[in-house]
C-alpha positions as semicolon CSV with decimal commas, in nm:
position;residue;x (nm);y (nm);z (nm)
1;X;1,024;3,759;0,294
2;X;1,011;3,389;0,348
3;X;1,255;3,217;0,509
4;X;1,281;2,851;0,387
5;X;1,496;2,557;0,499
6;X;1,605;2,366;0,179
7;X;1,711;2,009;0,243
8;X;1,929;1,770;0,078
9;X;2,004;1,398;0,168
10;X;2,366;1,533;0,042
11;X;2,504;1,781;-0,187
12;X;2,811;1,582;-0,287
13;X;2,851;1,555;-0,673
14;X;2,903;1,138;-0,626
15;X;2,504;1,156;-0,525
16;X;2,407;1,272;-0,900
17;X;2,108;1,534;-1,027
18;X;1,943;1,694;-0,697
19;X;2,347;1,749;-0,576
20;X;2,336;1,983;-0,860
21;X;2,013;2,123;-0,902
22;X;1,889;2,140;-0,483
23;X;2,183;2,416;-0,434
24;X;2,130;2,559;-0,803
25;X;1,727;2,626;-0,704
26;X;1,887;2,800;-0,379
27;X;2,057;3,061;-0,544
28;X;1,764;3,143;-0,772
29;X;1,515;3,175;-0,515
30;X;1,739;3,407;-0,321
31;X;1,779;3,585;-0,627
32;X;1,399;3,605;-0,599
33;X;1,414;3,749;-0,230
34;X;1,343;3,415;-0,025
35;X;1,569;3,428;0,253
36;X;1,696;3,048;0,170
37;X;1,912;2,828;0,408
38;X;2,070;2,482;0,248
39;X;2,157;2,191;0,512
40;X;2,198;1,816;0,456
41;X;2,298;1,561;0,715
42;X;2,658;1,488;0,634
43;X;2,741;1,879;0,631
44;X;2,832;1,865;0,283
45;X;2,586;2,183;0,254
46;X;2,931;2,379;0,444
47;X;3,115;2,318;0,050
48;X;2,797;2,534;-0,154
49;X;3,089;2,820;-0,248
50;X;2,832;2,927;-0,515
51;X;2,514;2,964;-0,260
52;X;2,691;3,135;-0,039
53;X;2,808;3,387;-0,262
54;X;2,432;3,376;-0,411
55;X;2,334;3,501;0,001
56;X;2,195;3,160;0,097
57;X;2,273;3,025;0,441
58;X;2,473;2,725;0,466
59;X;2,382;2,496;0,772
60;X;2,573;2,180;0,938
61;X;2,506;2,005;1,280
62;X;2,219;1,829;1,402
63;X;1,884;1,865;1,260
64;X;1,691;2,036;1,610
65;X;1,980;2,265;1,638
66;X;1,898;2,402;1,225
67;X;1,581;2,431;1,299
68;X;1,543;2,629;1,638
69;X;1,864;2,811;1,542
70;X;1,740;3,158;1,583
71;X;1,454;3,242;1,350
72;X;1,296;2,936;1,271
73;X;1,216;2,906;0,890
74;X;0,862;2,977;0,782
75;X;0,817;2,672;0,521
76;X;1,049;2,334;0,505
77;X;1,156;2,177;0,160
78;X;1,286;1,844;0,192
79;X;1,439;1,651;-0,106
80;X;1,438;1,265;-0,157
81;X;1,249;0,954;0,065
82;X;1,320;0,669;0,248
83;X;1,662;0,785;0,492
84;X;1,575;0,852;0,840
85;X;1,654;1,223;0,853
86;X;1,335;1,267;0,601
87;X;1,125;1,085;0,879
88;X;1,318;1,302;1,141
89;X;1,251;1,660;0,960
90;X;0,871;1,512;0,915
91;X;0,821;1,416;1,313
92;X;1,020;1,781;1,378
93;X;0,811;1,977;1,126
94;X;0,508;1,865;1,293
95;X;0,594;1,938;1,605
96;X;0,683;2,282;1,493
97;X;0,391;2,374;1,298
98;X;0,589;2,353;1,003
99;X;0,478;2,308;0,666
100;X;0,710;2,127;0,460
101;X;0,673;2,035;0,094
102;X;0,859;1,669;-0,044
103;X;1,008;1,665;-0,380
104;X;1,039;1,279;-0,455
105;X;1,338;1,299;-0,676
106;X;1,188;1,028;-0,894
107;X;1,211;0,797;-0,572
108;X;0,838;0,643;-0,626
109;X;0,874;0,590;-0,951
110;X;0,809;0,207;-1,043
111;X;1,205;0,110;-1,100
112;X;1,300;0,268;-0,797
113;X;1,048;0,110;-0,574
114;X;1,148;-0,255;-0,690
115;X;1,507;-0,175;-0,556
116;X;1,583;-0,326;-0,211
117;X;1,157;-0,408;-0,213
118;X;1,106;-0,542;0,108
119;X;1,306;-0,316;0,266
120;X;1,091;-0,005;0,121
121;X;0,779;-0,173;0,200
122;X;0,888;-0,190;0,556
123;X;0,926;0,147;0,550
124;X;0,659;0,254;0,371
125;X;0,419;0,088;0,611
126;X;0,598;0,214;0,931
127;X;0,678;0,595;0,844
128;X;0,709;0,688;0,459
129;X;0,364;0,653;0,375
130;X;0,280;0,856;0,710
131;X;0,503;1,102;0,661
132;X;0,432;1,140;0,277
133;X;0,058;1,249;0,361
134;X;0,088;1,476;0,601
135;X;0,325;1,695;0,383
136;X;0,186;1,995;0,236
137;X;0,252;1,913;-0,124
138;X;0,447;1,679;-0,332
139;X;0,655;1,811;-0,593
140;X;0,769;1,583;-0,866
141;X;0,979;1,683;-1,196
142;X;0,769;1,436;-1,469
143;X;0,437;1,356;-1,550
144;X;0,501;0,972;-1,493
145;X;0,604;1,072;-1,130
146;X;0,289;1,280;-1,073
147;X;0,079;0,932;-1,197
148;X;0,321;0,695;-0,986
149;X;0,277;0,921;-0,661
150;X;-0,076;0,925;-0,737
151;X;-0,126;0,587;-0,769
152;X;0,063;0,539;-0,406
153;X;-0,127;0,814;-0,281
154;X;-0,492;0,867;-0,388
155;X;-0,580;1,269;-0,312
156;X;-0,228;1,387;-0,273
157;X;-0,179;1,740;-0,402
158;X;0,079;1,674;-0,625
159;X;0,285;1,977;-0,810
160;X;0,514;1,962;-1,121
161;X;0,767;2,149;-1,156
162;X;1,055;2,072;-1,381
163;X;1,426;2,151;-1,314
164;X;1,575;2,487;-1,468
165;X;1,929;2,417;-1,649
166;X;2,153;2,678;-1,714
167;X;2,250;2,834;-2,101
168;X;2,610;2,824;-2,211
169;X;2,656;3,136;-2,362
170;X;2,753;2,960;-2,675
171;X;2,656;2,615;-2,855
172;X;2,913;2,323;-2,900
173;X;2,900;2,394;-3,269
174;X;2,757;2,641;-3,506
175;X;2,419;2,576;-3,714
176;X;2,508;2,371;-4,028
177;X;2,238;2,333;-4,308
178;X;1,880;2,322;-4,237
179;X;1,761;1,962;-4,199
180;X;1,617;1,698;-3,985
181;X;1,725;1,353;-3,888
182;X;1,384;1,279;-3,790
183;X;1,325;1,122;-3,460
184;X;1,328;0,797;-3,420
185;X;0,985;0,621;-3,292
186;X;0,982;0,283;-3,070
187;X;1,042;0,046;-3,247
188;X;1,117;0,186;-3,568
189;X;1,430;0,058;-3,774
190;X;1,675;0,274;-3,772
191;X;1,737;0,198;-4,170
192;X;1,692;-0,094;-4,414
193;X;2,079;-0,238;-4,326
194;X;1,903;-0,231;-3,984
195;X;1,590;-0,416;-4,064
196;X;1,716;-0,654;-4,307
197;X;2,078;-0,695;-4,286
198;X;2,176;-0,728;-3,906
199;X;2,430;-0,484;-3,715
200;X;2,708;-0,526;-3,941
201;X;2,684;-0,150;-4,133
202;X;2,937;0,073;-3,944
203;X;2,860;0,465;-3,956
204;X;2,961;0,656;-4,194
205;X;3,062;0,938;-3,974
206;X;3,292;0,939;-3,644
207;X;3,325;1,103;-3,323
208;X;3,277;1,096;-2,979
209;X;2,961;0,940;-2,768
210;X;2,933;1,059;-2,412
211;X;2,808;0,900;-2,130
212;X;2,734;1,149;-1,861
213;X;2,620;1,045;-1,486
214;X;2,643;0,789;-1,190
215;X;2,779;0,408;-1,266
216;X;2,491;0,241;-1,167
217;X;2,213;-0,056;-1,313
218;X;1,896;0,220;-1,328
219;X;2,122;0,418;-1,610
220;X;2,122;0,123;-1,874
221;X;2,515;0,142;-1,956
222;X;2,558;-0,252;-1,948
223;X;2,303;-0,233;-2,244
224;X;2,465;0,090;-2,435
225;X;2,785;-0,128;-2,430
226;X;2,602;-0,447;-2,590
227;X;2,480;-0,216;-2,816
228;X;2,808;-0,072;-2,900
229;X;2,944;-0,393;-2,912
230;X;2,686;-0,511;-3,210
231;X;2,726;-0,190;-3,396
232;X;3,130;-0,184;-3,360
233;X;3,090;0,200;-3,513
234;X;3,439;0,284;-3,693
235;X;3,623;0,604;-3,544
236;X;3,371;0,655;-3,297
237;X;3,450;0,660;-2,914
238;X;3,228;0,542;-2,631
239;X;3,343;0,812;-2,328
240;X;3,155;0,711;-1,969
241;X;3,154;0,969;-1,721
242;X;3,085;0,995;-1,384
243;X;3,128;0,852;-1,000
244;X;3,123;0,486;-0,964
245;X;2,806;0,355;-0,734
246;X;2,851;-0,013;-0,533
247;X;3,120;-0,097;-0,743
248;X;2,911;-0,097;-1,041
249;X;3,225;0,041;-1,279
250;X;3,428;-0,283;-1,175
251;X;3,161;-0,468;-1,350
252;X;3,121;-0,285;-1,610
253;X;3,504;-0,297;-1,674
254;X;3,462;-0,627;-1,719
255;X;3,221;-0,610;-1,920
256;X;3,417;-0,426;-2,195
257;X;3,714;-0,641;-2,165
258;X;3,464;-0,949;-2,245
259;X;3,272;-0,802;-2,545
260;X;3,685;-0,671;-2,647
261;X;3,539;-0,262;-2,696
262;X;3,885;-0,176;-2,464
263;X;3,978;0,012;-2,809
264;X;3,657;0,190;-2,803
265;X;3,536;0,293;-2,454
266;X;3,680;0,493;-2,164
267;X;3,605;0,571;-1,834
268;X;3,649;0,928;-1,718
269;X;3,548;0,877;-1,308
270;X;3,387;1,154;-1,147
271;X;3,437;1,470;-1,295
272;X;3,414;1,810;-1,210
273;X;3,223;2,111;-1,303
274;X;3,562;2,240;-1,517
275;X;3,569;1,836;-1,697
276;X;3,243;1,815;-1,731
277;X;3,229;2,122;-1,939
278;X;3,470;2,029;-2,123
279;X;3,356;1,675;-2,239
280;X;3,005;1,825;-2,312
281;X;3,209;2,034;-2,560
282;X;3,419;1,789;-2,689
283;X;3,123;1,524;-2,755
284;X;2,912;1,497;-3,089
285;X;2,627;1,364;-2,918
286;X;2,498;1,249;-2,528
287;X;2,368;0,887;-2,464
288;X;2,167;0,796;-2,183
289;X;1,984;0,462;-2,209
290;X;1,839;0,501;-1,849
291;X;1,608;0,233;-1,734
292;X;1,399;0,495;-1,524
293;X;1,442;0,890;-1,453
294;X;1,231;1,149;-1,292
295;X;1,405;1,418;-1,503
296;X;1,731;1,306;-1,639
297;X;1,916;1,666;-1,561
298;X;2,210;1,594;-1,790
299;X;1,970;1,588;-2,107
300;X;1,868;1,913;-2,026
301;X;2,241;2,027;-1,994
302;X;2,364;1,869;-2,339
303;X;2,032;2,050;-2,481
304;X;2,180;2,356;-2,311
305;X;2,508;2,316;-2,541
306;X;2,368;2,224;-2,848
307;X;2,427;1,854;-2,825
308;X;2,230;1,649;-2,958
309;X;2,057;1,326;-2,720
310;X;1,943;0,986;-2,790
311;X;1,793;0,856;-2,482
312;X;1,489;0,622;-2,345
313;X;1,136;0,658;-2,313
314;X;1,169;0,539;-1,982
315;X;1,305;0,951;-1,949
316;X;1,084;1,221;-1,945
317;X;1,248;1,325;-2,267
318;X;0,948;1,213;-2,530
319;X;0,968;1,641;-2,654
320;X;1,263;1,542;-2,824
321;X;1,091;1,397;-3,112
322;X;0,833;1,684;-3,169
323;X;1,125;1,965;-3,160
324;X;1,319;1,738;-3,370
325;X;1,674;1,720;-3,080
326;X;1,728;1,392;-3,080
327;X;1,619;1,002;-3,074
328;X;1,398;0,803;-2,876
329;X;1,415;0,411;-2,805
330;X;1,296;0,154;-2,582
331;X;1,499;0,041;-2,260
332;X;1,571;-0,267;-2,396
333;X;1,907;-0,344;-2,579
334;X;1,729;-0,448;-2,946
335;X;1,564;-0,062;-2,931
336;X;1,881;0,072;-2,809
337;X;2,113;-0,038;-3,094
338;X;1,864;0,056;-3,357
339;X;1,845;0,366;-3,190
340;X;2,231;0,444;-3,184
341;X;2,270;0,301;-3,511
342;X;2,044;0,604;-3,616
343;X;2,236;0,852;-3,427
344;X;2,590;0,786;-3,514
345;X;2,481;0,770;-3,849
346;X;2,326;1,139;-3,872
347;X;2,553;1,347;-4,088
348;X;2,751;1,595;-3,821
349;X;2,606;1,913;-4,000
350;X;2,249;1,727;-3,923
351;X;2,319;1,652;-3,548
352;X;2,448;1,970;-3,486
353;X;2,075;2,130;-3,645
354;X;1,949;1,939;-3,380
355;X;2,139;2,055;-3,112
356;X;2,056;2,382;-3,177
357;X;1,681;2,264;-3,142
358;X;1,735;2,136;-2,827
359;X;1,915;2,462;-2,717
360;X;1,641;2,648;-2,836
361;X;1,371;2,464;-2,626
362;X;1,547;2,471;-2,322
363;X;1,609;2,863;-2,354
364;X;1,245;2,877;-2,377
365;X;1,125;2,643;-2,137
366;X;1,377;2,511;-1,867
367;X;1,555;2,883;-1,704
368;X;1,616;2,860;-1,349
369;X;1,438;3,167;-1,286
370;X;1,087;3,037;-1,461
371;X;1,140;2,730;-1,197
372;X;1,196;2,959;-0,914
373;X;0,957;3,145;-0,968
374;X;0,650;2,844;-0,999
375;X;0,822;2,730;-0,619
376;X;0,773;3,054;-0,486
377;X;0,426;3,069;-0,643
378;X;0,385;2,705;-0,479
379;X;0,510;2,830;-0,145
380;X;0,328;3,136;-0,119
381;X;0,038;2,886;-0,188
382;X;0,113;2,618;0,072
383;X;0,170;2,923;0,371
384;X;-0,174;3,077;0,256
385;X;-0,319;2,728;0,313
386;X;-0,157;2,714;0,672
């Protein structure tokens, strides 16, 4: 049995995807028979109710203590870059004997890197680079990670493995008639009122948009309001949910009191696993005009419920045009508001065909226990290698 230390830089829900899916890959791979312990530095591991019932081991206290603690793990998974306990675990590893594997979290990708620059490059050159090589593997979630690490990295053995997402046991809606929107290529116009006549041609239909993650610039809502605001869609509501991040909501407050969408749009805060059930439910279709993502968990999630997504191409979402479960634009706000123009007009009979797409693919493709089982296949792997 292999005993593995699975790290988090925190697993409190404010922190966004890997709060969720870190602890969620824990149970799995216990499920699997690896004897799995879960510890991040601000003991926020100690509130995993769910992992501990799954038979994981939930660690607080300082990292030396974890990892001497009797039985020392065979194999260390860490989870993000750049805070010091990373280049801690890395210096303790090694002086262990440790292998330890680094999932990146979608923390080299280009956007990410330009964010507090010289402050990253300072690290880079004095630890992160270091410590990056001397893993065992790199695991990243997209195929534009893999190509960023590998650019920063020439050689590195890199390993892709996407996130597993867990299946409602029944759709938002039911199937209505057979159909496609058709997805909606860059640049395309969403329709000839698009192309020709401006934004002035409200949709048809009505219902509610959700916004689903952390308040902060990398997700693009300051352009999904803009684009709201030029569209003005009648009966529709704009719902944004999730924890703010560096005051980011106060701005964007502001922001809809200056473009006058208070009528429209409403922020939720951070919700819980009960709410955020709920408002996947209660939505007709999930936005997420992110500027960059590694994976972009809550796609997979509204797939998972039969909701229907228009989202970026700066997402690792581009399968939703060829299975036909949603729209595709540019990260830039001209893209954006042809793309939503497209979406909220789709007939609700057509969106929910969609949906059911997307729930279909994910069922196939995205289980937690297929992505357990390719990290078990990529541990056994990495302790063969010694």
């Amino acid at each position: 049995m292999i005993r593995l230390l699975l790290v988090g830089s925190s697993f409190a829900l404010r922190y966004g995807g890997p709060a969720v899916s870190v602890p969620r890959l824990a149970c799995e791979l216990a499920a699997c028979g690896v004897q799995v312990s879960l510890w991040a530095p601000d003991g926020s591991a100690l509130q995993l109710a769910a992992a501990a019932s799954a038979g994981c081991a939930l660690q607080a206290g300082a990292l030396p203590a974890v990892l001497t603690a009797q039985r020392p793990p065979d194999l260390i998974h860490d989870n993000g870059l750049w805070w010091r306990h990373h280049h801690q675990l890395c210096r303790r590893a090694q002086g262990l004997r440790l292998p330890r594997i680094v999932s990146s979290r979608g923390m080299v990708l280009p956007w990410c890197l330009r964010q507090r620059r010289w402050r990253k490059c300072m690290a880079w050159h004095l630890y992160q680079g270091r410590d990056l090589r001397r893993a065992a593997a790199l695991h990243v979630t997209c195929a534009a990670e893999a190509r960023a690490a590998a650019a920063l990295l020439p050689g590195v053995r890199c390993a892709l493995i996407p996130n597993g997402v867990d299946l409602p046991a029944d759709p938002v809606g039911s199937a209505g008639p057979v159909g496609s929107a058709g997805p909606l290529a860059v640049g395309e116009p969403a329709s000839p009122v698009a192309a020709t006549a401006g934004w002035g041609a409200a949709p048809a239909a009505a219902g509610v948009a959700l916004f689903l993650g952390r308040l902060c610039p990398v997700k693009g809502i300051d352009l999904l309001l803009q684009a709201w605001a030029r569209l003005q869609p009648a009966g529709w509501q704009l719902r944004i949910a999730g924890p703010d991040e560096g005051g980011w909501r106060r701005r964007l407050e502001a922001q809809v009191q200056a473009l006058g969408l208070q009528a429209d749009v409403r922020f939720l805060g951070p919700v819980n696993a009960t709410i955020r059930e709920r408002e996947l439910r209660a939505a007709d279709l999930l936005v997420l005009p992110s500027r960059s993502e590694s994976f972009a968990m809550v796609v997979a999630e509204a797939l998972a419920h039969g909701l229907p997504v228009l989202t970026t191409t700066a997402t690792p979402w581009q399968q939703l045009a060829a299975i036909e479960a949603g729209w595709l634009c540019a990260a830039d706000l001209t893209s954006l508001t042809l793309g939503l123009q497209r979406a909220l007009g789709t007939p609700a009979a057509q969106r929910r065909t969609m949906g059911l797409r997307g729930r279909d693919h994910v069922a196939r493709q995205l289980s937690w226990r297929r992505t357990a089982e390719q990290f078990l296949h990529l541990y056994q792997q990495v302790l063969r290698q010694g």
